[in-house]
N, C-alpha and C positions, 0 to 999 in steps of 0.2 A: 360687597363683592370681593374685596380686598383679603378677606379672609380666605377662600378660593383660592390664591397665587403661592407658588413657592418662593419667595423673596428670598432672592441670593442664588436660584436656583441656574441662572445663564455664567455667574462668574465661577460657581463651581463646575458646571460643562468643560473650561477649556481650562481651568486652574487645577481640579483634582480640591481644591482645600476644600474644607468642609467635609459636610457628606451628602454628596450631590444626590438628588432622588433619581429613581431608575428610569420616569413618565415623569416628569415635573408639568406645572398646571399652566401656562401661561395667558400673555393677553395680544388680541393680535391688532395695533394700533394703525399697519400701515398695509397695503397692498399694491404691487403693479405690474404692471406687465413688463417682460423685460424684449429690446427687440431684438430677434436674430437674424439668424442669414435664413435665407430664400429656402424651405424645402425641408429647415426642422424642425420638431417640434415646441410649440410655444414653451416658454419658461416666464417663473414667476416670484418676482421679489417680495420678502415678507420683511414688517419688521415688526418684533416680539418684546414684550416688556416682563419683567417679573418686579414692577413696581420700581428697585434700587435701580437696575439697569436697563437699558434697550441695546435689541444685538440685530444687524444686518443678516438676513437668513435669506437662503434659497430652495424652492420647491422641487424637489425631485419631480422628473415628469409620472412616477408612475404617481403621485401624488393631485397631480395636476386635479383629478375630479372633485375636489373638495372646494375648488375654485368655480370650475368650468357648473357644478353644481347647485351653486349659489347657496354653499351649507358657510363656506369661510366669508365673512365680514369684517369689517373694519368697526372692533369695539368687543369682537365674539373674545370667546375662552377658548382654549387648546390646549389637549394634554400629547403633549411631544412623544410618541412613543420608542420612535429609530432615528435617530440624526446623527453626523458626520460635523466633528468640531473643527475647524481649521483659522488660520492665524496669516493675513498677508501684512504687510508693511502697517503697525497703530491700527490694524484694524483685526478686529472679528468675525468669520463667515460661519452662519450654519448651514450646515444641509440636513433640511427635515426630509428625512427619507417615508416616513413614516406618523402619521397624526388624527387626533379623534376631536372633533369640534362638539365642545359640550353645551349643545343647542339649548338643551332645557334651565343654564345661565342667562340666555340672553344675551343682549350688546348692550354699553354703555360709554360712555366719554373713558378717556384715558383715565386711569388711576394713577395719583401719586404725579412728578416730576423726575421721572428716571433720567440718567445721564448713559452720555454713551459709555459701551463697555470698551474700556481701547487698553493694548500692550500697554503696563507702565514703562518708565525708562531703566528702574533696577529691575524688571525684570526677564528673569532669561529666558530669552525665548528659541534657541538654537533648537534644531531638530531631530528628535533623537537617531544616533547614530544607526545608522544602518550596513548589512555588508559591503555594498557598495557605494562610492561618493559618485557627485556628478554636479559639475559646476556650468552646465551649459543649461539650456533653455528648451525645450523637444516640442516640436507640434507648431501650427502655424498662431500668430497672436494679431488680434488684430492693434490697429492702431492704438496705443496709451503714453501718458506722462511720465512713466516710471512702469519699469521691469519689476513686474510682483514677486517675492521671494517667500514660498509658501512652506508650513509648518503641519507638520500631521501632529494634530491634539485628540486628547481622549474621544471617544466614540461609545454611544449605547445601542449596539446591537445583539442579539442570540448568540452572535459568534465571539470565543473570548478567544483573546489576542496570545498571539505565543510571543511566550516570554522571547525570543531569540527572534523577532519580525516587530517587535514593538508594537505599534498601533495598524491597526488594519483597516484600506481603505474599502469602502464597497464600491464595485465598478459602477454604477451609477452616479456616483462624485468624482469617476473621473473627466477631466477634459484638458483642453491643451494648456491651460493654466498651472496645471498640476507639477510640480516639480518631482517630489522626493514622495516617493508614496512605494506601499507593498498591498498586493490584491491577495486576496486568497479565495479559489474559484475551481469549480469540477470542469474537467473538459467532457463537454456534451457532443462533437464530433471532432474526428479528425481527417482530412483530406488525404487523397495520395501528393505524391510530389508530381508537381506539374513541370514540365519546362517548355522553355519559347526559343525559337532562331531566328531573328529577321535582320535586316540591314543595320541595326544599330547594336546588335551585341546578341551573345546567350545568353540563359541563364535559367533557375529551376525556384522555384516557390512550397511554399503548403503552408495550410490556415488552419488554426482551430476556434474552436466556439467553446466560451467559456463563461460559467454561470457561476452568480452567489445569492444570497437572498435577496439583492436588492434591484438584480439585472441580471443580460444578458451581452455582451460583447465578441466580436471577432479581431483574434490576433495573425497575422502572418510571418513567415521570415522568408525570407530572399538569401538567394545563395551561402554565403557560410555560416546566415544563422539558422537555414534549413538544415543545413549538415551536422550544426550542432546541437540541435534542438527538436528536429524530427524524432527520433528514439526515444527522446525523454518522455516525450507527450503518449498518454495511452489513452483513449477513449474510457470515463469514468473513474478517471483519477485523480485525487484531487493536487492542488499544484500552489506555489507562493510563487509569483511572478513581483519582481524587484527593480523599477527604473534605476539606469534611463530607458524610455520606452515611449516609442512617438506617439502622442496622441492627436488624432487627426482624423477629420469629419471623414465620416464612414461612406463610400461608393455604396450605393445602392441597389445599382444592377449586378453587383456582385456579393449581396450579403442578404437574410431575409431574416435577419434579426432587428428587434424593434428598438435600436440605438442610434442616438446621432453620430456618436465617433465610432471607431476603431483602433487597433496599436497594433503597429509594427515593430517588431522585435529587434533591438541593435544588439552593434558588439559587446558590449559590457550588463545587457540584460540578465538578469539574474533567473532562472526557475528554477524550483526546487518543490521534489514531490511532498508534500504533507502526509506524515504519521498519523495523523487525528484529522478525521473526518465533520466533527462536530458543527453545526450552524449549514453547512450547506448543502442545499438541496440536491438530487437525484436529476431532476430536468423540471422544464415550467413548460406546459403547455396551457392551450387557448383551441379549445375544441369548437370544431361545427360538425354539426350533427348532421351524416349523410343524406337526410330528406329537405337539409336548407341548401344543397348544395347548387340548386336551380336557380337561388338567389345570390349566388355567388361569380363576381364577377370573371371574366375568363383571363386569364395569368396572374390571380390574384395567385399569392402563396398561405397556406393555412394548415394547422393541426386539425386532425380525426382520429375518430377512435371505431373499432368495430371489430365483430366478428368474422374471422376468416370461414366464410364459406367452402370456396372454390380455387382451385392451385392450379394454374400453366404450365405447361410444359416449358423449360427454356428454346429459346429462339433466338438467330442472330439476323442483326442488321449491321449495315455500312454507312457509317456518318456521309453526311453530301461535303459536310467542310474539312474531315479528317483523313476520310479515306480508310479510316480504321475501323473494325468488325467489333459489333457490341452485346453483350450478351442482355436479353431481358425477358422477362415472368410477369402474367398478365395473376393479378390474385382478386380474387371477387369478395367485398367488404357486407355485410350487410349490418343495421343497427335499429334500434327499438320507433325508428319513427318510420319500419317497414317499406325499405329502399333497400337498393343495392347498389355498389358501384364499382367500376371495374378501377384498380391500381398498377400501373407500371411500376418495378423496379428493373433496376441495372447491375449492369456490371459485375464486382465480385458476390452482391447483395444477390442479384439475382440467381448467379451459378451457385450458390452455397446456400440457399435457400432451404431451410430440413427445418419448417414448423409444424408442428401436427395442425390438423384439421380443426378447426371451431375452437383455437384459442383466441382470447382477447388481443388484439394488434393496438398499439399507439403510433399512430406516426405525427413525425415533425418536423413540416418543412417541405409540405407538398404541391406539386403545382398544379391547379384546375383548367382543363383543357374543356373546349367545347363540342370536340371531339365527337359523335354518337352519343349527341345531349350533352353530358357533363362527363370525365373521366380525370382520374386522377396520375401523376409521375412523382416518384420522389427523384427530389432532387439530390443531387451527390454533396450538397448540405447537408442533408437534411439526414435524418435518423430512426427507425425506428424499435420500439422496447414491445417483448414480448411477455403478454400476461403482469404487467406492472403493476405494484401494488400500491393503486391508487386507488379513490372511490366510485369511479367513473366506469372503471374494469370492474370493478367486483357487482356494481350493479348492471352491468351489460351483462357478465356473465351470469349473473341470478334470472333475471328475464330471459337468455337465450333456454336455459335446462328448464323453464318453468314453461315458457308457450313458445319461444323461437325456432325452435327447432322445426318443428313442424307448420311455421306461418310460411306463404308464398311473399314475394318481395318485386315490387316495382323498379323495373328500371331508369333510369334519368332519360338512356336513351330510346324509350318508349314516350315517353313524354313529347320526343324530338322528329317522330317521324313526319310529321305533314311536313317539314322543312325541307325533305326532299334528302333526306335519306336512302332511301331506298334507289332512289334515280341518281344521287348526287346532284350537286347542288344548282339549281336552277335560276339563273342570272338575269335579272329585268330589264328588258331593253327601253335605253333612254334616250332620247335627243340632248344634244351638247347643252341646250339652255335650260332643260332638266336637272342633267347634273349637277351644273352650276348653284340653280336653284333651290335645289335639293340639299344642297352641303354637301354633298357624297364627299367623304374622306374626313371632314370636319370634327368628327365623334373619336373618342378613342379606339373604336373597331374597326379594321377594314371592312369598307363596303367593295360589292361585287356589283358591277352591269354590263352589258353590252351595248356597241352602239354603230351603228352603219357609219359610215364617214369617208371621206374622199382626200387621200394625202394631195396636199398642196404644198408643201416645202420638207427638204429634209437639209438637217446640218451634216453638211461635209466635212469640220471638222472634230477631230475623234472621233471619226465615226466606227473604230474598232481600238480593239487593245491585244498586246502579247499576252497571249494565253500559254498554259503550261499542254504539253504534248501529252503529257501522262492520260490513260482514258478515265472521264468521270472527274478531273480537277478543277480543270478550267478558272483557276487561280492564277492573277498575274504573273508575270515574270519577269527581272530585271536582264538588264544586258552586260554585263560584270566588264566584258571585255570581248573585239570581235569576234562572232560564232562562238558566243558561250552567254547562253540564259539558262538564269539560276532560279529554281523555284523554292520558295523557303517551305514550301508546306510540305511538297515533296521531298525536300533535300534532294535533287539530283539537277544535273545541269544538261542543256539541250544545245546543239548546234543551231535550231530555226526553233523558232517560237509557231504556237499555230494561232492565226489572227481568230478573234469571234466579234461578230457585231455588238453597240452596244449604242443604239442609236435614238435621235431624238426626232420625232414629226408631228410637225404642224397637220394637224387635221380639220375637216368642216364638214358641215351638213349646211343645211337650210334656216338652222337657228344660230350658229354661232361655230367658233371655232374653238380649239384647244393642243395642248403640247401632250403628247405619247412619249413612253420611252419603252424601248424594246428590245429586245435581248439577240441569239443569235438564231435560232429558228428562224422567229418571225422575220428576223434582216434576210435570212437567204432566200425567203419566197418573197419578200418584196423586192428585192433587188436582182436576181434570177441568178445570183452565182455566190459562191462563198465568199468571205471576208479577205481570204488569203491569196486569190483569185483578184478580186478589187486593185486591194496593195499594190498588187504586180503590175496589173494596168494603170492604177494613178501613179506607179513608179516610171514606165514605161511611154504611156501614151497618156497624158492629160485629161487631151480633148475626148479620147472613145471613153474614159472614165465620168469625166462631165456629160455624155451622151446617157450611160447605165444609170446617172442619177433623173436626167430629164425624162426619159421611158417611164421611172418607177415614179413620177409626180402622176399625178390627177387619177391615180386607179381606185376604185371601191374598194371597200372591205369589212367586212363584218367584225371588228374590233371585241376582244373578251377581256374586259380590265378592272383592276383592282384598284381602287383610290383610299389614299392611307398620308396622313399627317407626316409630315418630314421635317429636316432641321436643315438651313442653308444657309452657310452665311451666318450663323446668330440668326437668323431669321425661320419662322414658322413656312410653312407653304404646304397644299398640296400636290402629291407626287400620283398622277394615273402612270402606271406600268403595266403595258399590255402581256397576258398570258397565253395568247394564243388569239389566231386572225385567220380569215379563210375568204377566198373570192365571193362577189355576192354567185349564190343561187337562183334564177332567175325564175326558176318554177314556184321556189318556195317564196321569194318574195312577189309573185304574180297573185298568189294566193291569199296572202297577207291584207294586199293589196283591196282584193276579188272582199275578202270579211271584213274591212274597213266600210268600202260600197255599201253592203247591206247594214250598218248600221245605223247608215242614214233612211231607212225604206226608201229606198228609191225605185 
């Protein structure tokens, strides 16, 4: 088997001596898992022999199936196709981006008595110089012995390195370990500039996404490096991005790219647009096909592809949290597994919208709603490419001219009508030790039910909050200073704040009890007067206030609530918050009553 291996082939990866092969053969001796923090994806330590040496390597996650598939062994052959050579303190790190496990070898005991491959001590290992130095450390690290001080060494990838950028890293090697490295990557979108005002400062942002053959990554800059770095960046350009540059575990609620980190852009970040295009990609997607979309979970984020049907008119709505007017186009997708699905955009994307009828759409970066069965939004991530010339378009488009045009199409939300569609949606009435028993809220969905119940305690304290005056915001307020609340959402400042309920009660039936939380509606028909009203009497009169609260214990009420997983504390719990309550009916629960009876033949 010996004959198989490139012997010499890992010292010429990070030496250059020799003449390294382009795929070298190797042998894979060791496997493990490596553990990480909570929430990212596994990674996986290899170690490789080419007989003379053995070198410390690390599995790209997109890699990862050759493991998770039970093709990589302990004893197999592999021929290296893409790896990322780097050098910390005496020691050697690969990153196999890319690998073919030559199964029809077999596995065997180690070959030979290889030695580790390590820095000698004449040798120089200094990093080639780049335009900018940086002698700090960026990104969080966990706990260690010794500050790694890390070396960008040769690399076999498609993309060949410019002469003036030295070695180029691929963003899937990066991580906060990373010292000294230069990326070179197309920006796949770009944001507007966002900004924020609240109690602790202002300030304005914008993020790009940013792709090379080996991944995908989200960068941001914060204040003056949005200022200085917004214009540079153009949607489909490609760019050398030059630490220092933070790298640091990626928020997730705010990104739908499939990386564990991100990078934040500092002051002395380098970008610079690239002349040569070569080695990187246009965009990566990961298609579901409109007729799987029933199996797709709801807030999942996904790429689709399909024929534009049908085009909306634009239309404006009013954010509930913004207060600001948004423009959006309903566009009707349809594809070869004979579905159709209706797609939201926004924004400038929506008003600017000029594509003809029945080309091929890509999008990416979309959010599945459950909406009328299934429906789709693109997200202000997210991007989509018209007519792209990929295989996926060109065989959509061959099918639409050859029999699509003229097929009929299923919709998602035809599939969804017995759910009560038509009536909207219809809530099953539980008893308290149902619910409980039931898990309601337990699942990642909100569940809906109703349930008759009898308030028997309400907490008096917080039982309201300064709300902003403005109509339709009903966002906090602070008190900056006497007769003056400031609302940050609004930006504008108010002499009185307007109180709203925001309240918690104890409820029971006949099986058990339970905690409600309810909002300001439901507080004024329980309580028979507004919140701002209240105030002024527990400001005023105590006692007639502790009376409004004894009145509103022990009344009936037909309860309509949603139960949904919550976080408190560090702690899990479920949250019931009621959406609406109404007196009991007396006819209609006579009645209820009346077809109970005869279920018994009595």
């Amino acid at each position: 088997m010996a004959h198989h291996i490139n012997q010499g082939a890992l010292s010429a990866m990070f030496t250059g001596g020799g003449t390294p092969d382009a795929q070298p053969v190797v042998q894979c001796v060791q496997i493990k898992p490596l553990v990480g923090q909570q929430g990212t994806s596994e990674r996986y330590r290899v170690v490789f022999s080419d007989i003379r040496n053995f070198c410390q390597s690390m599995l790209a996650t997109q890699a990862n199936h050759v493991v998770t598939d039970g093709k990589l062994k302990k004893g197999c052959f592999v021929r290296l196709k893409s790896f990322q050579a780097n050098s910390y303190k005496g020691k050697r790190i690969l990153i196999v981006l890319d690998l073919d496990v030559l199964e029809e070898l077999g596995e065997c005991e180690k070959i030979g008595e290889p030695k580790t491959l390590e820095i000698s001590q004449d040798e120089d290992v200094k990093p080639n110089p780049t335009t900018i130095s940086s002698g700090g450390f960026y990104g969080s690290k966990p706990e260690q012995k010794y500050q790694p001080q890390q070396q960008s060494l040769p690399s076999r990838t498609t993309a060949p390195a410019s002469s003036s950028h030295g070695n180029i890293y691929p963003i899937e090697a990066l991580s906060p370990y990373a010292n000294k490295w230069t990326i070179k990557a197309r920006c796949t979108n770009k944001s507007e500039i966002k900004t924020w005002h609240n109690k602790n400062g202002e300030g304005k942002l914008f993020s790009v996404n940013l792709l090379d053959e080996s991944g995908e990554i989200k960068a941001t800059g914060f204040n003056d490096q949005c200022d200085a770095l917004y214009e540079i960046f153009h949607e489909g350009g490609v760019y050398y991005i030059t630490s220092p540059c933070r790298v640091q575990l990626a928020k997730k609620q705010f990104t739908n790219l499939n990386n564990d980190y991100e990078l934040n852009f500092e002051r002395d970040t380098l970008v610079e647009k690239a002349e040569e295009q070569d080695g990187v990609p246009q965009v990566r997607f990961n298609f579901i096909n409109i007729g799987d979309l029933q199996s797709v979970e709801k807030d999942s984020v996904i790429d689709t592809i399909g024929i534009l049907k049908e085009i909306g008119e634009t239309s404006q709505i009013v954010s509930k949290t913004t207060s600001k007017p948004y423009d959006k186009r309903e566009l009707t997708l349809v594809d070869n597994t004979g579905y159709s699905v209706r797609l939201t955009i926004w924004g400038n994307s929506a008003a600017s919208f000029d594509v003809v009828p029945e080309s091929v759409i890509a999008f990416k970066g979309v959010k599945v709603s459950d909406f009328g069965g299934r429906s789709l939004s693109l997200l202000s991530s997210g991007s989509m490419s018209i007519d792209p010339d990929i295989d996926e378009a060109h065989k959509l488009k061959g099918w639409y001219d050859a029999q699509g045009r003229s097929d009929t199409f299923a919709s998602h939300a035809s599939m969804s009508a017995g759910i009560g569609a038509a009536g909207g949606r219809t809530d099953a009435s539980k008893t308290i030790i149902q619910v409980k028993e039931e898990n309601l809220g337990m699942s990642e969905t909100t569940d809906y039910f109703t349930t008759k119940a009898t308030i028997i305690y309400i907490k008096q304290d917080n039982v309201s909050y300064a709300a902003c005056a403005s109509p339709d915001c009903n966002k906090k307020v602070i008190e900056q200073e006497p007769g003056q609340w400031r609302c940050e959402k609004c930006d504008k400042t108010f002499p009185k704040p307007e109180y709203r309920y925001i309240m918690s009660l104890n409820v029971s039936d006949h099986t058990g009890q339970i905690w409600l939380s309810c909002f300001d509606d439901v507080g004024r028909m329980i309580m028979g007067m507004g919140a701002d009203q209240l105030n002024e009497l527990k400001d005023n009169d105590d006692k007639a206030a502790g009376e409004i609260f004894q009145e509103a214990n022990c009344q009936t009420y037909i309860f309509k609530c949603r139960a949904k997983m919550d976080n408190f504390q560090d702690q899990q719990r479920v949250r019931y918050q009621v959406s609406g309550a109404s007196p009991l009916n007396y006819s209609n629960e006579s009645t209820k009553l009346a077809n109970l009876i005869k279920l018994y033949n009595i």
